[in-house]
DOFIKOL-504817 format. One record per residue (C-alpha): z, x, y. Coordinates in steps of 0.2 Angstrom, whole numbers, plus 5000, padded with zeros to 4 digits. Layout:
<votis>
+------+------+------+
|    w |    u |    v |
+------+------+------+
|    Z |    X |    Y |
...
+------+------+------+
</votis>
This chain:
<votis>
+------+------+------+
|    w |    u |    v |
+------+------+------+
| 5381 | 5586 | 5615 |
| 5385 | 5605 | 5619 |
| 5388 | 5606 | 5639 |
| 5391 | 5623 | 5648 |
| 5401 | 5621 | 5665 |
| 5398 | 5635 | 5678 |
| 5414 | 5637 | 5690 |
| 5432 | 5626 | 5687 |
| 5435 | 5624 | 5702 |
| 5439 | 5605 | 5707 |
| 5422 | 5599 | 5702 |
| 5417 | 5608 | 5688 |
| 5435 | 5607 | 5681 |
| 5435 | 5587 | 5682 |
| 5420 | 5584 | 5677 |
| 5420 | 5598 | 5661 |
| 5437 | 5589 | 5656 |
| 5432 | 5571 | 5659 |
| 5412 | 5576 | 5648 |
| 5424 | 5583 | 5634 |
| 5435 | 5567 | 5633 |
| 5418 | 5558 | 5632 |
| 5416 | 5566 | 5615 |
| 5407 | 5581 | 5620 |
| 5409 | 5599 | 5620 |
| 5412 | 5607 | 5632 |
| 5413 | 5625 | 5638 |
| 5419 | 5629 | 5658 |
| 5415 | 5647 | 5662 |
| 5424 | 5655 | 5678 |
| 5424 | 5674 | 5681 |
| 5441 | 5675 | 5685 |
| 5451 | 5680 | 5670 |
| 5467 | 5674 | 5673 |
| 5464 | 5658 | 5679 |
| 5453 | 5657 | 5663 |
| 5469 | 5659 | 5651 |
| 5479 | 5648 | 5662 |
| 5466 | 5634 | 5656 |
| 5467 | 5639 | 5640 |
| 5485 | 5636 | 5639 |
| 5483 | 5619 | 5644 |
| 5489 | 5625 | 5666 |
| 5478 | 5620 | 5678 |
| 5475 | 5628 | 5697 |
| 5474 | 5613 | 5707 |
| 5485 | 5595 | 5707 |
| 5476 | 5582 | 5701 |
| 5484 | 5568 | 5694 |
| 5481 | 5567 | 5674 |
| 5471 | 5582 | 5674 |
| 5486 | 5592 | 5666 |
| 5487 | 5581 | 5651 |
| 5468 | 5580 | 5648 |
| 5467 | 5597 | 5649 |
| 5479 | 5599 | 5637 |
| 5473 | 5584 | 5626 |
| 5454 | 5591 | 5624 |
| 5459 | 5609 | 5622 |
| 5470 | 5606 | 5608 |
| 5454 | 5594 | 5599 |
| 5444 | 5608 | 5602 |
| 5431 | 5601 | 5613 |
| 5436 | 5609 | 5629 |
| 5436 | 5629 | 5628 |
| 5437 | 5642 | 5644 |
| 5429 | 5659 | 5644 |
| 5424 | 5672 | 5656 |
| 5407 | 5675 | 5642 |
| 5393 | 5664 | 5650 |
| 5381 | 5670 | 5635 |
| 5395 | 5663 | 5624 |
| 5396 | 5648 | 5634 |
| 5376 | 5645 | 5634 |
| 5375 | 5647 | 5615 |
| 5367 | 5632 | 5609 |
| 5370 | 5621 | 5626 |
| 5361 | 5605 | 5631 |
| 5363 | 5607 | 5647 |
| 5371 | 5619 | 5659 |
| 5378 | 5613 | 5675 |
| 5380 | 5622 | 5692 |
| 5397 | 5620 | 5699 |
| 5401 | 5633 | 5709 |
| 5406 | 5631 | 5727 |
| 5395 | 5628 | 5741 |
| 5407 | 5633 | 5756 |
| 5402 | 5632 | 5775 |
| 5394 | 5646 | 5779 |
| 5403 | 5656 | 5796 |
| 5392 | 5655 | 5813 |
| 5382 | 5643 | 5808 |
| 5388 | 5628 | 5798 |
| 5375 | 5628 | 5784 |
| 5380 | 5629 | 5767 |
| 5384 | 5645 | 5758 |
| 5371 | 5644 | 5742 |
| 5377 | 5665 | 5737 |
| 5387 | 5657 | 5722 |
| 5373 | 5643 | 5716 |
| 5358 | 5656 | 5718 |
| 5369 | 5669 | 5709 |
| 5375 | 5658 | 5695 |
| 5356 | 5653 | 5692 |
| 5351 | 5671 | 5690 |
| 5364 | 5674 | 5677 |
| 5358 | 5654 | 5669 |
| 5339 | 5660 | 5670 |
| 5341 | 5675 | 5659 |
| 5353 | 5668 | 5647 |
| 5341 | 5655 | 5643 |
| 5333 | 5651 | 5625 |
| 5328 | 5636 | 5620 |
| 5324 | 5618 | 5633 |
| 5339 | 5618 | 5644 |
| 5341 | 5606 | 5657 |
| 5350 | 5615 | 5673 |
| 5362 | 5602 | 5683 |
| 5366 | 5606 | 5702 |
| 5383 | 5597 | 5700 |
| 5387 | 5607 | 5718 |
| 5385 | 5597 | 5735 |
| 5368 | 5606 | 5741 |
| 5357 | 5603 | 5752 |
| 5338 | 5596 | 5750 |
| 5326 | 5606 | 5743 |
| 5341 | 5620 | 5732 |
| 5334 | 5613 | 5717 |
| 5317 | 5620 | 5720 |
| 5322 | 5635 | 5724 |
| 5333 | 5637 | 5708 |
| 5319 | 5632 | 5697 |
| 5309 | 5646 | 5708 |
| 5323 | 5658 | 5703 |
| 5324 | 5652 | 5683 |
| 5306 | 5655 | 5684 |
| 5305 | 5673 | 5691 |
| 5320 | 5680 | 5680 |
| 5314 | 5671 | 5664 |
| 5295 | 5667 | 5668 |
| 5295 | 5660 | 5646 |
| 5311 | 5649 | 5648 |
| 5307 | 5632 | 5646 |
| 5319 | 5621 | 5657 |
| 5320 | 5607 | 5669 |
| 5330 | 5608 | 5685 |
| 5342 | 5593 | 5690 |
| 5352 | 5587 | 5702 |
| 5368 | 5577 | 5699 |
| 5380 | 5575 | 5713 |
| 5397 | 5572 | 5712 |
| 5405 | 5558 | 5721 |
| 5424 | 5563 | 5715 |
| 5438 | 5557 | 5726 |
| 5454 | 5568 | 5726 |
| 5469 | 5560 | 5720 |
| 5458 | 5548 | 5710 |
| 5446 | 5559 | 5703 |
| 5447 | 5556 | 5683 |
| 5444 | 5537 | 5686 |
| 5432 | 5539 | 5701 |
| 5421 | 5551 | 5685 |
| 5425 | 5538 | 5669 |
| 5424 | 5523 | 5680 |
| 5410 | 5526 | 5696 |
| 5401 | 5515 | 5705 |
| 5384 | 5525 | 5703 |
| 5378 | 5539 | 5693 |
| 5363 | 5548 | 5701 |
| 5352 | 5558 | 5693 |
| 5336 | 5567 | 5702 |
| 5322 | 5572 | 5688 |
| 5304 | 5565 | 5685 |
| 5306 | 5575 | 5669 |
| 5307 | 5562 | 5652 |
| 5316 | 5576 | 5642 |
| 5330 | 5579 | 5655 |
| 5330 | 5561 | 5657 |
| 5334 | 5558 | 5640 |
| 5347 | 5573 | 5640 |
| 5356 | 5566 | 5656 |
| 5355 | 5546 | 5647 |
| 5364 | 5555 | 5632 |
| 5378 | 5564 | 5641 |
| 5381 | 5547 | 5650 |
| 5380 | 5537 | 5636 |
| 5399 | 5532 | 5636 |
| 5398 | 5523 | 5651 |
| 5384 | 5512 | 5645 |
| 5399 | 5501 | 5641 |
| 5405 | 5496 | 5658 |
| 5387 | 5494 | 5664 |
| 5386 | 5508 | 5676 |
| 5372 | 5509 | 5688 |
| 5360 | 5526 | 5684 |
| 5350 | 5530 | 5696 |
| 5335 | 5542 | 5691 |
| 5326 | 5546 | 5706 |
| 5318 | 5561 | 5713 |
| 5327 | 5577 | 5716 |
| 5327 | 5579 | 5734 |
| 5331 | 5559 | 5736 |
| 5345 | 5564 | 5722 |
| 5352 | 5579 | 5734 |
| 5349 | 5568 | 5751 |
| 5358 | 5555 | 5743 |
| 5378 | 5564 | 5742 |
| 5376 | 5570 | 5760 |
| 5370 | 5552 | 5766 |
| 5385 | 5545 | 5758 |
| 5398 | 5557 | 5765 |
| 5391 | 5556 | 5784 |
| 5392 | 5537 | 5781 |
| 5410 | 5536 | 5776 |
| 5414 | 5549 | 5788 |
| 5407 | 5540 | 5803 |
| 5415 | 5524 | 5794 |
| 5432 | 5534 | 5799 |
| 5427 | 5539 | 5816 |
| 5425 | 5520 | 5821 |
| 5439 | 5513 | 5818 |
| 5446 | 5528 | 5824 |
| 5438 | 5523 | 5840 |
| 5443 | 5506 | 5838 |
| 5462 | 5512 | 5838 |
| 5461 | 5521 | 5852 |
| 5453 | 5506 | 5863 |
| 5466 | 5494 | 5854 |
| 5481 | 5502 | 5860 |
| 5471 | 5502 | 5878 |
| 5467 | 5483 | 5877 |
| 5485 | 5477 | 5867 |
| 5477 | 5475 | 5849 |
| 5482 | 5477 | 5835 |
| 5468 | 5489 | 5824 |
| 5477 | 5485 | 5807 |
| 5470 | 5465 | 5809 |
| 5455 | 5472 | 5820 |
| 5449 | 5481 | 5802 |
| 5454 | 5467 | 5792 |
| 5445 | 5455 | 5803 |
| 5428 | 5464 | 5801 |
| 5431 | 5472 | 5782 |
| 5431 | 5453 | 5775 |
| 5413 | 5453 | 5780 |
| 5407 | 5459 | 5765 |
| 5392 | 5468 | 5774 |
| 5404 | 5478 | 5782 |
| 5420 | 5481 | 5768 |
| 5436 | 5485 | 5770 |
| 5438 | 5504 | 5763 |
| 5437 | 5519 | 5774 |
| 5442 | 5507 | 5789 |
| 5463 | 5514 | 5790 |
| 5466 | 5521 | 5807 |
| 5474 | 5541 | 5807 |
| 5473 | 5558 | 5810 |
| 5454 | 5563 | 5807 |
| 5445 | 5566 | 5790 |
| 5449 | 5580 | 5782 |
| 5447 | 5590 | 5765 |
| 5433 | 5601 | 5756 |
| 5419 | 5588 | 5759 |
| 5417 | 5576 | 5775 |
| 5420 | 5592 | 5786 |
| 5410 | 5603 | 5777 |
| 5393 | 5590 | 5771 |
| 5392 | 5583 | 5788 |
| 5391 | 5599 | 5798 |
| 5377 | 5602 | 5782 |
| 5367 | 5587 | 5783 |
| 5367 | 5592 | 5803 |
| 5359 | 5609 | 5802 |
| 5347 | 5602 | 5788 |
| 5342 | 5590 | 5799 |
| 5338 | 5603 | 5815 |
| 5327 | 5613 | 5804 |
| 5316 | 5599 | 5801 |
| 5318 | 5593 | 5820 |
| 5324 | 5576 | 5815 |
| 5341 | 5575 | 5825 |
| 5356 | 5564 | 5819 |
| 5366 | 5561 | 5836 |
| 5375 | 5549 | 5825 |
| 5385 | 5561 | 5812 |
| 5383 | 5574 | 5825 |
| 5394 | 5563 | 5837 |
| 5405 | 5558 | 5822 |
| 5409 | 5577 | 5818 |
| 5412 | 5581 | 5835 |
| 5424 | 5567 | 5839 |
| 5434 | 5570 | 5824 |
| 5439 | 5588 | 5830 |
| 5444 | 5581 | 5844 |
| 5455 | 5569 | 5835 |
| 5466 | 5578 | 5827 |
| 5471 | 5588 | 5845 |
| 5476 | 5570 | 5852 |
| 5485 | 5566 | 5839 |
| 5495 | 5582 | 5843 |
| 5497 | 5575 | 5861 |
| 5503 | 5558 | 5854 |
| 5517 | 5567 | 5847 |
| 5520 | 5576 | 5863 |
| 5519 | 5561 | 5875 |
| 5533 | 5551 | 5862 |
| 5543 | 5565 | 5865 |
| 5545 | 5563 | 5885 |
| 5530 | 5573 | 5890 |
| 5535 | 5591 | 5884 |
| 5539 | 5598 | 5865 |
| 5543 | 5614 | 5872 |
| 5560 | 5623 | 5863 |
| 5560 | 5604 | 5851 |
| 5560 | 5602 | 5833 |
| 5547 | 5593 | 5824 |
| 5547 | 5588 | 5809 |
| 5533 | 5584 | 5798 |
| 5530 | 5573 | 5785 |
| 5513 | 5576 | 5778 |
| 5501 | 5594 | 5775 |
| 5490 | 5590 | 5763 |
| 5474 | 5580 | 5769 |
| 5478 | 5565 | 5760 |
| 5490 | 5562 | 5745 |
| 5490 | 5566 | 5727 |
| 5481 | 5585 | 5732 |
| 5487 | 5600 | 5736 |
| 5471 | 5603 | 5746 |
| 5471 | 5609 | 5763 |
| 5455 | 5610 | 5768 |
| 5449 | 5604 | 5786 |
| 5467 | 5593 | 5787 |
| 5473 | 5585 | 5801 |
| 5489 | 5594 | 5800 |
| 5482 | 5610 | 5805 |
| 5476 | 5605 | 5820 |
| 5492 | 5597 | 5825 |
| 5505 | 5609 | 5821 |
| 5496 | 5624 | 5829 |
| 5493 | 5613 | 5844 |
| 5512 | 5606 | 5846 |
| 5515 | 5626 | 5842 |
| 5506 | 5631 | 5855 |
| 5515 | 5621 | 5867 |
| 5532 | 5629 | 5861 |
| 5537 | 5617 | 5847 |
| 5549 | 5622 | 5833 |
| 5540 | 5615 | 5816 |
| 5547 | 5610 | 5799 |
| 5536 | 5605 | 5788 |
| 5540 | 5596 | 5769 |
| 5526 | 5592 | 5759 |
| 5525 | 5586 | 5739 |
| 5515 | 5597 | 5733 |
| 5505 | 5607 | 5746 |
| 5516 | 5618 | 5754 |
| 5509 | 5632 | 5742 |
| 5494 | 5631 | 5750 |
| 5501 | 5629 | 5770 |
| 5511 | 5646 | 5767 |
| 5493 | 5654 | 5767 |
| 5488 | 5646 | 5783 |
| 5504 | 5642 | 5794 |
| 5515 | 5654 | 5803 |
| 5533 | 5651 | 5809 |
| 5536 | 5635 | 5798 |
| 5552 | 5630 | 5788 |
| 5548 | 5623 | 5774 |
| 5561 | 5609 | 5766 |
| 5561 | 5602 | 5751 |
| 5562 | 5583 | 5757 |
| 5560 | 5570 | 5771 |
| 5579 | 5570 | 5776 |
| 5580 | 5590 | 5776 |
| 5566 | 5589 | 5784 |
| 5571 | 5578 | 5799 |
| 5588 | 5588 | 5802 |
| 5592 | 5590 | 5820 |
| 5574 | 5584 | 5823 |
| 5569 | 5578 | 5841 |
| 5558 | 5569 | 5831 |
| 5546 | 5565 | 5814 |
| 5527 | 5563 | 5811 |
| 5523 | 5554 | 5797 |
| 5503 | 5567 | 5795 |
| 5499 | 5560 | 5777 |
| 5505 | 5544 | 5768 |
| 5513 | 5551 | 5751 |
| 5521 | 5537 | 5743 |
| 5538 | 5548 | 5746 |
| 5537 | 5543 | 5763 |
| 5534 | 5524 | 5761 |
| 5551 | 5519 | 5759 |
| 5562 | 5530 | 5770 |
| 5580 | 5525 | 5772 |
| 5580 | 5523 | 5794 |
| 5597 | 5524 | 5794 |
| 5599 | 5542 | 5785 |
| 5586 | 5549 | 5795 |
| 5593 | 5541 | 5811 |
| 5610 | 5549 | 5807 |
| 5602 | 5565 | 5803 |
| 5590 | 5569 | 5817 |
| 5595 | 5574 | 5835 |
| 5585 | 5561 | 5843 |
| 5578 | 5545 | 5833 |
| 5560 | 5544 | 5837 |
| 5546 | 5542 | 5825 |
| 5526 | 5547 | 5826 |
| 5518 | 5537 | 5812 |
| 5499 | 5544 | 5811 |
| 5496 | 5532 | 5793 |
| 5502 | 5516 | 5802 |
| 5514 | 5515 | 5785 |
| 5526 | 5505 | 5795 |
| 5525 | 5490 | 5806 |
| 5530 | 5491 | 5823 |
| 5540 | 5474 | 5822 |
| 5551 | 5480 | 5807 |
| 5571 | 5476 | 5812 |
| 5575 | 5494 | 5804 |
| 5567 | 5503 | 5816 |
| 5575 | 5494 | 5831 |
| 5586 | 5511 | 5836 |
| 5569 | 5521 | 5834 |
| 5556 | 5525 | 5848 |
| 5542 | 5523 | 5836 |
| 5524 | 5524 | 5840 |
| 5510 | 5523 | 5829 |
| 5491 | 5523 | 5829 |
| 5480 | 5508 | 5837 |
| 5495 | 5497 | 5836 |
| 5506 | 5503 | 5853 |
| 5522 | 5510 | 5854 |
| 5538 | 5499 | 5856 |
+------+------+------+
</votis>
């Protein structure tokens, strides 16, 4: 099938790549010219691990192609998919639908013969109305059908979570767009993937339900941690303990810094204001979004209170920028919060990330950059492990002990264990499971 991709950022990008090496064609259209022939020479803008070589792969078989021409694009297309971004809007935390509603009036008058639209964006309940609404006003002779089709892409996994999901949902009560959505699909028919055809609304309700659940899944053991170092537990054996109850699982259950990245933060605050305009209050995911805020400033005091009460005039180094590893994505991430926090109270930060510190020069002032752990750590009063790359999994304790001016380690991804001999010459403290 012939498939047009509106927007490559990390959504439309993945998923127009992952269609094409389905067997269909695909053509992702962006407006942004030079990003467009950095696609087309097989670069892409983000990290994601294997999108580079798929990119690469489908663009030279000739069933990936990038343009700036959307009436090039939708020449011929089955289906044209919306993937544009849907960023927090400023004030008032609702999502910004500028890009979506102006991408369908460019769609609308491009349109020829049956087309089914997909919403691949995270929107809220009730968008895809309003962009059959728009389709109908700027082309009131195209013959279409609206869908939506969220995306439940994790970064750092993203390619599997597309080839190999859980779940596909698709809201239409439309046969033809059915049958379109089955066909585009079809090659995971194989590993007997659950699609779910449903109703629009339910479709659109359906990505936000599942982000506030994972995100309040977070905040508990989050909680949990914090009542365990009070009470002498250990939240590591406390989430193992419950997750084995198969009603309850053990995934989104590891103790940290706060959720981060371009969705939690951004679909609960959106599922929040959807809800106050029709009066139904969730104290729940409001409560959820509200403690993790504050959990990324107490991580900063953490930090502070293993280093003797007071960071002011120390160096800290930081292991950790991105929101979780394999990204470069900065969005929302705990480390924010902590290094302007322990900046604030006069700490001296460095900073080494592998492969995010492009995108922290944009947000961070006064940071050193290194290019590893052990540069990092030099002279340090001390080290916060922020996000768990595997770089930082296996550091040699002795090195860093012998590079860093005093020997005391933060760990915020519990990646070590407390009782491990090698940090014996360490004052390491960690997260739910005390310091020693």
């Amino acid at each position: 099938m012939r498939i047009t991709m509106v927007g490559t950022g990390y959504v439309g990008l993945v998923s127009g790549v992952c269609f094409a090496d389905f067997g269909h064609d695909v053509v992702c259209v962006d407006k942004d010219a030079k990003k467009v022939e950095t696609l087309k020479a097989g670069g892409i803008p983000i990290f994601e691990p294997g999108l580079e070589d798929l990119v690469r792969k489908n663009v030279k078989s000739g069933r990936l192609n990038f343009t700036t021409d959307l009436a090039e694009a939708m020449e011929g297309a089955d289906a044209v998919f919306i993937a544009v971004g849907t960023p927090m809007r400023r004030g008032d935390g609702f999502a910004d639908l500028t890009y979506v509603y102006a991408a369908t009036k460019e769609i609308a008058a491009l349109i020829k013969g049956y087309t089914v639209v997909v919403t691949k964006s995270t929107v809220p309940v009730g968008t895809g109305d309003r962009v059959e609404e728009i389709i109908r006003e700027v082309n009131p002779s195209a013959k279409f059908d609206v869908v939506s089709n969220p995306e439940f892409l994790r970064e750092g996994a993203a390619i599997n979570d597309f080839k190999r999901p859980d779940r596909v949902v698709v809201g239409t009560d439309s046969a033809p767009a059915k049958a379109v959505m089955r066909e585009l699909y079809r090659p995971l028919f194989i590993n007997e993937t659950p699609i779910m055809f449903t109703s629009r609304r339910t479709s659109e309700l359906t990505k936000y339900a599942a982000n506030a659940f994972l995100a309040m899944k977070i905040t508990f053991i989050n909680e949990m941690a914090d009542l365990c170092e009070a009470v002498g537990a250990n939240v590591q054996e406390v989430a193992r303990g419950i997750g084995l109850d198969k009603r309850i699982g053990s995934k989104f259950l590891h103790a940290g810094p706060g959720y981060g990245g371009s969705c939690f933060p951004k679909d609960t605050l959106a599922i929040i204001r959807t809800a106050e305009e029709y009066d139904v209050p969730l104290r729940l995911i409001s409560t959820t979004a509200d403690v993790n805020e504050a959990r990324k400033t107490s991580m900063a005091s953490k930090v502070v209170a293993a280093c003797g009460g007071s960071v002011d005039g120390k160096t800290i180094a930081v292991l950790g920028l991105a929101f979780k590893p394999n990204t470069d994505d900065m969005r929302d991430s705990p480390s924010i919060a902590i290094i302007e926090t322990l900046q604030a109270q006069g700490a001296i930060i460095r900073a080494t990330d592998p492969e995010a510190v492009h995108e922290a020069k944009e947000i961070f002032k006064d940071v050193t950059y290194c290019e590893d752990a052990y540069t990092c750590a030099k002279n340090a009063d001390a080290l916060v492990i922020v996000t768990e790359w595997d770089q930082f999994r296996a550091l040699d304790f002795a090195r860093l002990k012998s590079v860093m001016q005093t020997p005391v380690m933060v760990d915020l991804r519990n990646v070590y264990q407390p009782d491990d001999p090698r940090l014996a010459e360490f004052k390491y403290d960690s997260v739910g499971r005390g310091a020693n």
